[in-house]
C-alpha positions in Angstrom: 25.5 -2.1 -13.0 24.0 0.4 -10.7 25.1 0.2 -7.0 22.3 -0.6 -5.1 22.1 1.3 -1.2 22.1 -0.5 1.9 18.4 0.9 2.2 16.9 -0.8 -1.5 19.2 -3.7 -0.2 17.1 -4.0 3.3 14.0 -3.7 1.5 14.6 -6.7 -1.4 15.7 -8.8 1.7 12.3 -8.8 3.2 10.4 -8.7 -0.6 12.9 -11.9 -0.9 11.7 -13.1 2.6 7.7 -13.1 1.9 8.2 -14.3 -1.9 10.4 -17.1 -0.7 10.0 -18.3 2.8 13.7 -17.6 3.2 16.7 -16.2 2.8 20.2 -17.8 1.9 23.1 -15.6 2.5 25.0 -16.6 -0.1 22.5 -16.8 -2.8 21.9 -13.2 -1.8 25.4 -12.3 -1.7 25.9 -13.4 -5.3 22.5 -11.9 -6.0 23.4 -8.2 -4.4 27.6 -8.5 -5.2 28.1 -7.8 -2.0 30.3 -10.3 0.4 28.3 -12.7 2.6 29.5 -10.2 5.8 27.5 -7.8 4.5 24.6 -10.0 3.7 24.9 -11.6 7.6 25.0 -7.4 9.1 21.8 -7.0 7.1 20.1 -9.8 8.3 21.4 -9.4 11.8 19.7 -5.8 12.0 16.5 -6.8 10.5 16.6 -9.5 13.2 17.5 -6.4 15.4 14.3 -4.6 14.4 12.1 -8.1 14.7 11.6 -8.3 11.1 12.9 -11.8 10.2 14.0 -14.9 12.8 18.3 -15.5 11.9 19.1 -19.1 11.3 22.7 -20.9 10.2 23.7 -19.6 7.2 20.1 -17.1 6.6 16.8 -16.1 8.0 13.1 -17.3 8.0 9.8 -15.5 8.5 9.1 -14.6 12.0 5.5 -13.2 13.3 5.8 -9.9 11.3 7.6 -10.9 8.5 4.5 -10.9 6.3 3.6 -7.4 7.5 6.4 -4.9 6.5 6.6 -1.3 8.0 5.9 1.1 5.4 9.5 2.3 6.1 10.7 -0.8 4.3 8.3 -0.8 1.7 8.4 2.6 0.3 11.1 2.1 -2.0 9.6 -1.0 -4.0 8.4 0.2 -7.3 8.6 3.8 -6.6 8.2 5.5 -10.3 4.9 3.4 -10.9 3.3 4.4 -7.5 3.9 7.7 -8.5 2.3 7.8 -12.2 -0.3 5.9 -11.0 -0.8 8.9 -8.2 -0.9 11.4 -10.8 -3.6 9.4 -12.5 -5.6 9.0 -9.2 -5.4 13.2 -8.9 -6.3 13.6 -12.1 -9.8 12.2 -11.1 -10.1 14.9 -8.7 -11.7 18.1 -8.4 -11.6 20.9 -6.6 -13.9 20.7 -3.1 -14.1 16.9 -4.0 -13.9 14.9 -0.5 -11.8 11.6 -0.3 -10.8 8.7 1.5 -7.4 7.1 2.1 -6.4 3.9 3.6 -2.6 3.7 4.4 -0.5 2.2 2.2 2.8 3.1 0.2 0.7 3.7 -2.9 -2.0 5.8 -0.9 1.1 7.9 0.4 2.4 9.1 -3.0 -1.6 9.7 -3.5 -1.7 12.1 -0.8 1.6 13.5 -1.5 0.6 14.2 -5.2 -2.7 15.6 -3.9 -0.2 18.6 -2.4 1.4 19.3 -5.9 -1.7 19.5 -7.2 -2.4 23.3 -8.4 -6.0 22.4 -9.8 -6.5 21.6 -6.3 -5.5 24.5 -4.2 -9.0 25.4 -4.1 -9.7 22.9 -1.2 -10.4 19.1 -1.0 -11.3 16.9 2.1 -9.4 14.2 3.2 -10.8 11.2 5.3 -7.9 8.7 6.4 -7.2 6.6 8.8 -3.7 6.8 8.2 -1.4 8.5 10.7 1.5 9.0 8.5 -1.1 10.3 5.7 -2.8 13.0 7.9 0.7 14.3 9.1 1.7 14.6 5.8 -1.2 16.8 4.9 -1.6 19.0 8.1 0.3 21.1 7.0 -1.2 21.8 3.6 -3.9 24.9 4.6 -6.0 24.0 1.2 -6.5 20.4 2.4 -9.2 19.7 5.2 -7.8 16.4 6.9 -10.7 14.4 8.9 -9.2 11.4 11.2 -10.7 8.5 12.6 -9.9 7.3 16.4 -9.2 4.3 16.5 -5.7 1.4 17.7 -2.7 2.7 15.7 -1.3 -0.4 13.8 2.8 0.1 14.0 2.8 -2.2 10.9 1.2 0.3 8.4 0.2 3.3 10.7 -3.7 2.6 10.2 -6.3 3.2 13.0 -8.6 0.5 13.4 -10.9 -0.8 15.8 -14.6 0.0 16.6 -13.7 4.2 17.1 -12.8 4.1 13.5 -15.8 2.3 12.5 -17.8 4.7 14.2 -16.1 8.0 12.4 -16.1 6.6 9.0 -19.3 4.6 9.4 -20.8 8.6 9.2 -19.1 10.0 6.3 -19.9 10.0 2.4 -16.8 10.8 0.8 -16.8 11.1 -3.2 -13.9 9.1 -3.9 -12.0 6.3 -2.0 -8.6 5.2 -3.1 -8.1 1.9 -1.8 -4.3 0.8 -1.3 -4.6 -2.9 -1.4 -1.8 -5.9 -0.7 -3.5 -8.1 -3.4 -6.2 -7.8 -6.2 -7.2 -11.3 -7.7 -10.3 -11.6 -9.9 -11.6 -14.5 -7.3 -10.6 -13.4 -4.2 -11.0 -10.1 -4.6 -9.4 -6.5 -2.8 -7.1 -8.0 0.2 -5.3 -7.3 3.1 -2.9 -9.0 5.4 -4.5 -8.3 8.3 -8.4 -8.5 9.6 -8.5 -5.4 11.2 -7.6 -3.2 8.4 -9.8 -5.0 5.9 -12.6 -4.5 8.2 -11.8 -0.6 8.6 -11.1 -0.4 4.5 -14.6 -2.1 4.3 -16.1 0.8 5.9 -14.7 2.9 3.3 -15.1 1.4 0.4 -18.8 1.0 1.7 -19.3 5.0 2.4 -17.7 6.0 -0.5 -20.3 7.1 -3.5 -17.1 5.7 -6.2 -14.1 3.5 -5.0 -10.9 3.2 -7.1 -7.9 0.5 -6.2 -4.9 2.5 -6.7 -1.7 -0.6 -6.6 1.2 -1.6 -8.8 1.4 -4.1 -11.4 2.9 -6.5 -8.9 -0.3 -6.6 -6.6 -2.4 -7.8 -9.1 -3.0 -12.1 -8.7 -1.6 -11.4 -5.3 -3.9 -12.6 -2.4 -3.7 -11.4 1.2 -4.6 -13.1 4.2 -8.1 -11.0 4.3 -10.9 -9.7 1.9 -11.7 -5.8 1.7 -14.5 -6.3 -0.6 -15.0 -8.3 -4.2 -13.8 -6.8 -7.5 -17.2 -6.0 -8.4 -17.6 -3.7 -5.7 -14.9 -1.3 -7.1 -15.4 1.3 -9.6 -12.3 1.2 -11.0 -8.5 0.1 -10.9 -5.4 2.2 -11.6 -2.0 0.2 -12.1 1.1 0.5 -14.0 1.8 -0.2 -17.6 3.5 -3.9 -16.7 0.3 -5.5 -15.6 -0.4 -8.6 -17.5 -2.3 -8.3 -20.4 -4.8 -11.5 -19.5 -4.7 -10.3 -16.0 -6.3 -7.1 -16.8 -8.9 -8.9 -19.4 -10.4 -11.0 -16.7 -10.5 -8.0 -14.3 -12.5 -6.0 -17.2 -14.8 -9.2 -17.5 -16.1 -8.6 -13.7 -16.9 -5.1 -15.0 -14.4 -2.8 -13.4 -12.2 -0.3 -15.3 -8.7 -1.0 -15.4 -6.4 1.8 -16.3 -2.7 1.3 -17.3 -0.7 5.0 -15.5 
């Protein structure tokens, strides 16, 4: 059995936390092989960092619990965010523009964007995603536009009514839309208001908008509604997305592609 790092360790704690509604130190100590100490440290420094609430013998959900820094979420599902990036630049072309939300999925987007030889010619970036732009400064072949806007420490989007008013102006070719959920009812969602508002805007400007998001996102629902499926030109997930799930999406009219 592979050891698993503290860091993958941190990060299945708090997937554990929002799937659950708690965590029981030694259920996860038998579940990791690691001693209960170990489990309690973890616990105590995502306490520490105001990501869980302790409590005798495990931890609950606290305020932010069902909001994860990207930090913690970047390892989950890592390969499939990253063949479903290479199919989300192979839809690009060279002086295409583009939006990007944040998100772990619309990172390795971005990042695969920069190994992208086809694209050395030049392409535009839109984002309101701090962590994105950075990462793409310093790429002189990609032209980054950013939004103002309230930084959100959760997922390092802007939001507010500057961002409306910078995106609200722009007609990108392409948007891919990182999304916490994708249900065939409730449609593209987010955990939090602001952000769906903002992802609105871009899936609104946008002339074609594609969900880029792993298998596991797909029946999930978030707190708030980007936009219905319908409203999305297509969606690019991994290879274990259920079969019937992926039917009914088809049904609303939306391509589903399997990276």
């Amino acid at each position: 059995m592979r050891l698993v790092t503290r860091a993958e360790r941190l990060s299945s704690l708090l997937e554990m936390l929002v799937e659950h509604g708690r965590i029981d130190v030694e259920h996860s100590a038998d579940h990791f092989g690691v001693s209960a100490a170990t489990i309690r440290r973890d616990l105590d420094y995502l306490a520490d960092q105001q990501l869980l609430s302790r409590t005798h013998g495990g931890a609950v959900p606290n305020t932010t619990s069902y909001d994860l820094p990207l930090r913690y979420k970047s390892i989950s599902r890592g390969e499939a965010k990253a063949r479903i990036a290479e199919r989300a630049v192979a839809m690009m072309w060279p002086g295409c523009t583009l939006s990007l939300n944040g998100g772990t999925t619309t990172v390795e987007v971005a990042r695969a964007i920069s190994g992208s030889p086809a694209l050395h010619n030049g392409v535009t970036v839109v984002t309101n995603a701090i962590n994105i732009a950075t990462e793409l400064t310093v790429r002189p072949f990609i032209k980054i536009v950013v939004c103002g806007g309230v930084a959100r420490p959760q997922s390092y989007e802007l939001v507010g009514a500057l961002a409306t008013e910078t995106l609200s102006q722009l007609t990108p070719d392409l948007c891919f839309l990182g999304a916490i959920g994708v249900d065939p009812a409730a449609g593209i969602t987010t955990y939090d208001e602001d952000e769906a508002a903002i992802n609105r805007v871009m899936v609104t400007q946008a002339k074609r908008t594609v969900v880029v998001c792993d298998a596991s996102k797909l029946g999930h629902v978030g707190f708030s509604r980007i936009c219905h499926v319908h409203e999305v030109s297509a969606i690019i997930t991994d290879a274990a997305a259920d079969p019937a799930m992926v039917a009914t999406l088809e049904s609303q009219g939306v391509e589903v592609i399997l990276a």
